[in-house]
VMD Tcl script that draws the C-alpha trace (Angstrom):
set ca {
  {114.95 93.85 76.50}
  {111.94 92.13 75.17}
  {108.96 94.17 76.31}
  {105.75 92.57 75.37}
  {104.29 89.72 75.82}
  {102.80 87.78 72.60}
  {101.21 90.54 70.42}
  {100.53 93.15 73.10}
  {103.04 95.75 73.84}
  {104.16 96.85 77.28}
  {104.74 100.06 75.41}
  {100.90 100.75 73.58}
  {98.57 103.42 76.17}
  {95.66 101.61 76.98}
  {93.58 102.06 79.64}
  {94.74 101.20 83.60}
  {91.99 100.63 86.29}
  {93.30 101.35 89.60}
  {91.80 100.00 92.62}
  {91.63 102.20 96.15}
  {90.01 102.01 99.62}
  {89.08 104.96 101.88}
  {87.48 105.20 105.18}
  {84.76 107.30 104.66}
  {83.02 108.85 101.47}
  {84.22 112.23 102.47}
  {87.68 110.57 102.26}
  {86.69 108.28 99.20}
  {85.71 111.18 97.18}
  {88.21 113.42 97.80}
  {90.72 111.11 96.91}
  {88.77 110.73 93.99}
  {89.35 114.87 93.14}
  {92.63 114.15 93.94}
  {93.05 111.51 91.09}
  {91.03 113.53 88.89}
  {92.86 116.49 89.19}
  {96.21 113.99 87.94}
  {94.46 113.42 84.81}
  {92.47 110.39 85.73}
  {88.76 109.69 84.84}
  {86.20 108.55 88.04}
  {84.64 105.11 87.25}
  {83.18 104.57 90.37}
  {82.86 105.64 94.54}
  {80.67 102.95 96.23}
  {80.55 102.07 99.69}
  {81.03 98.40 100.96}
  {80.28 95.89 103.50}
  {83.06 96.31 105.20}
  {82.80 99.59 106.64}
  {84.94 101.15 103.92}
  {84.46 102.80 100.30}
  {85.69 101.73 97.46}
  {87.35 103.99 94.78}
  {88.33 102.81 90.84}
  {89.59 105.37 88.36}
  {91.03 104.72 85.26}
  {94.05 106.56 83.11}
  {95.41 105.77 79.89}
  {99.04 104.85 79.60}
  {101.51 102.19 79.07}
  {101.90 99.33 81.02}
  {105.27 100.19 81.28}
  {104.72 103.66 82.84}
  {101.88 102.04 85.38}
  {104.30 99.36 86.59}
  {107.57 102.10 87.25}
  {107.85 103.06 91.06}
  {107.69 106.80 90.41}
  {103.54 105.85 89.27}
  {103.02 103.34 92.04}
  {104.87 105.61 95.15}
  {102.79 108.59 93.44}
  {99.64 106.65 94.05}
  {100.35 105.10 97.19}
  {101.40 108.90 98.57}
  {98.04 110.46 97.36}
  {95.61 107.24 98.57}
  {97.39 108.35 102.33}
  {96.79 111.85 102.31}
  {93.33 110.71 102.40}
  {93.44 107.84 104.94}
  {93.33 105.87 101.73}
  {95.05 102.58 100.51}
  {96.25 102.00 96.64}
  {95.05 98.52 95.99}
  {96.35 97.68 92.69}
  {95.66 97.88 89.39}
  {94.52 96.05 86.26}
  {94.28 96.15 82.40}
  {93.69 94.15 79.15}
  {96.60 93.35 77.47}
}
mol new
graphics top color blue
foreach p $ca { graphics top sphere $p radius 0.5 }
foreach p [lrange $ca 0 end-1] q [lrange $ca 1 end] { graphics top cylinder $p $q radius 0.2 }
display resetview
């Protein structure tokens, strides 16, 4: 199995943004402890328009480790102890 994509591998660390919601800061920042505490780094809390905060941390890891669905389900688990919804992620490649 071919796993990159042009030059970049699927298999290099680099760093992964992921992208949460929360429904209050108290929630929003205690999810991001939560993520912290896993070994991510906070990039930023910030509350929106919508009634809602916004949470982005980033970790650094393969591409191929962010897209298995032991990291996703891990995420999606920790986001909803916190009233919290996973939203994605993102990286340069």
């Amino acid at each position: 199995m071919n796993t990159s994509l042009g030059r970049a591998s699927l298999d290099e660390p680099r760093v992964i943004e992921c992208h949460f919601w929360a429904p209050s800061q108290n929630s929003a920042d205690q999810l991001a402890m939560a993520l912290q505490a896993k070994g991510f780094v906070k990039l930023t809390v910030n509350p929106t328009e919508q009634d809602r905060w916004n949470v982005e941390v980033a970790i650094t890891q393969s591409v191929n480790r962010t897209v298995s669905v032991g990291f996703t389900s891990d995420l999606v688990e920790t986001a909803a102890m916190f009233d919290g919804r996973f939203d994605g992620w993102g990286t340069r490649l």
